[in-house]
N, C-alpha and C positions, 0 to 999 in steps of 0.2 A: 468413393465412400465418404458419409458425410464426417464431418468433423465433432467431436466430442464438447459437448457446451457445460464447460465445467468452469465456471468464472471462479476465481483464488484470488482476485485484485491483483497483487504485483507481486513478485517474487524475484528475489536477486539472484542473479546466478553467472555473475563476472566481475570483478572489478577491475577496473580502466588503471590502477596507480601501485600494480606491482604488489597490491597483499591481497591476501583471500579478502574477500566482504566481510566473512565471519571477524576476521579482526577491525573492521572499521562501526559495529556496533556504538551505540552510544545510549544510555540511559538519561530519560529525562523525567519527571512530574507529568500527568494528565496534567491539562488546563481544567477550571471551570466550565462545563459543557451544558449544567444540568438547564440553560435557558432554551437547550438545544434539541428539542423531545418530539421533532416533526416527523416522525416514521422511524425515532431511534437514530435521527442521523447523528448526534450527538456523541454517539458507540463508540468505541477505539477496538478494531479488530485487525486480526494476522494478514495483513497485502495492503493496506489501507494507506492511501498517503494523505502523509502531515504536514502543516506547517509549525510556525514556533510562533507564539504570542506572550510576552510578558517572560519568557524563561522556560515556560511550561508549551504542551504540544495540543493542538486541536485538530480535529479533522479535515482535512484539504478539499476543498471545493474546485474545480475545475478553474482556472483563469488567477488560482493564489500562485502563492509562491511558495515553492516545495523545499519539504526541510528533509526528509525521507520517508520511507517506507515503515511502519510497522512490523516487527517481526517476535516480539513478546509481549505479554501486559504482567504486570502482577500486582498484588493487593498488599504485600506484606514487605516488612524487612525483620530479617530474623535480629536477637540479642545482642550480634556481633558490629548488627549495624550493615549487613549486606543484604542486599536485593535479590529476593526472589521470585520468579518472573512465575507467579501460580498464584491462585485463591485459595488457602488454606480450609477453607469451609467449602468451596465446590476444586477437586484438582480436575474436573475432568474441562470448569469453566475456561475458554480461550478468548475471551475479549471483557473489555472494562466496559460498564453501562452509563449511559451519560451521567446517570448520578450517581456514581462512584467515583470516588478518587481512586490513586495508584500512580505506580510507574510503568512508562512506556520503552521497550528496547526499539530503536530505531537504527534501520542503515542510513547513510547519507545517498538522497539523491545523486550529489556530484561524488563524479569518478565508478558508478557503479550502472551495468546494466542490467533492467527486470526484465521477467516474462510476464506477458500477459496478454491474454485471450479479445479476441476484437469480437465485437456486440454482435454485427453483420458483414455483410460479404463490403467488408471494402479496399480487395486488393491492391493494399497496401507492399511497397516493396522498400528495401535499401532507399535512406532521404528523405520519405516519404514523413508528413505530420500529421498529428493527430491529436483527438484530445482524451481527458478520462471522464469518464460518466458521471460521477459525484457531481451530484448539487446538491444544495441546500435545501430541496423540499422531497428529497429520496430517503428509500433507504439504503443504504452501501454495504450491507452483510446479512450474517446470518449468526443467529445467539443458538444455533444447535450446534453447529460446528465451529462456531468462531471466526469464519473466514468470510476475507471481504468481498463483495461480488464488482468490485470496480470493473470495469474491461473498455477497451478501446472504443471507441469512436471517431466518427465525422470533426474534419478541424474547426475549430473556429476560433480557440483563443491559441492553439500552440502549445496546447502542454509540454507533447511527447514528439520524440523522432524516434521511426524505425532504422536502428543499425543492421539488424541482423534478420532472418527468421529463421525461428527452430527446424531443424534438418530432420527432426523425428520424421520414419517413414508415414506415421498416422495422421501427420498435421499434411493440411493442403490449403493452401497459403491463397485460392481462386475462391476461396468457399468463406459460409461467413463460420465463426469459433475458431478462425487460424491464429496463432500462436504467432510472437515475434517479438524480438529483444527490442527494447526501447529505453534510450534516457530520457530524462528531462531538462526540459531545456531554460525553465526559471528556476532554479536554485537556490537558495540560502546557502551558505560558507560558514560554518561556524568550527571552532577548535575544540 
């Protein structure tokens, strides 16, 4: 049976260094994106990897250097001075638009491994490298759902290594939309 093509970009779900991922979040500033407007690739959305420029986060192109994953946006901080990861004028909105500022919730690349969906059949196993789709004249999500449509592909800069693959009875790892834990393997280290 064929596999489910439901591309979500990256999704964490281990970490490598003994705590949940949920505790290795980190909040940062969107960067300056709006010179970024080539199919919306400028967008910051939920799976999307990032890098860091200047302090603040952009969207990660295949062959950068990965700072994390995306996993909240939001537009506001409330009276108290705390961040909240919503648009107070759309809650149902789940990504920042290139000409919108805000804040980004980010996991760390290093120490954690994602899921995610590969393009086509490329029987990828344990070792195996690969890269992610994003480039710079795509689009890499979707502004109805929020989420990012990155997904594996053919290698050619190295992004990603497959650790694991999902043992779901649904996923069949010969076929192309197979699922499979991957880190990556240029990372940013920051505190």
């Amino acid at each position: 049976m064929a596999n489910v093509d439901r591309p979500n970009g990256f999704r964490p779900v281990k970490s490598l260094v003994g705590a949940p991922w949920t505790g290795l979040v980190r909040e940062y500033d969107a960067g300056d994106r709006s010179a970024d407007t080539t199919n919306n690739h400028g967008d910051l959305y939920i799976g999307d990897p990032v890098k860091l420029s200047s302090g603040a986060v952009l969207p990660a192109n295949s062959g950068d250097t990965i700072l994390g994953v995306v996993v909240g946006v939001g537009k506001t901080t409330n009276s108290f001075g705390v961040t909240r990861f919503f648009d107070p004028d759309n809650l149902g909105k789940r990504y920042l638009a290139y000409d919108e500022s805000g804040v980004v919730a980010v996991v760390p690349a290093e120490g954690v491994l994602f899921e995610a969906q590969t393009a086509t059949d490329l029987d990828l196993v344990a070792g195996s490298q690969a890269d992610f789709s994003t480039d710079a004249t795509e689009a890499h999500g979707d502004r109805t759902s929020g989420q990012s449509s990155a997904e594996i592909v053919t290698a050619s800069n190295n992004d990603l290594e497959v650790v694991e693959d999902n043992t779901a009875p649904d996923n069949d790892t010969t076929l192309a939309n197979a699922r499979h834990y991957v880190q990556f393997l240029t990372t940013q280290h920051t505190l």
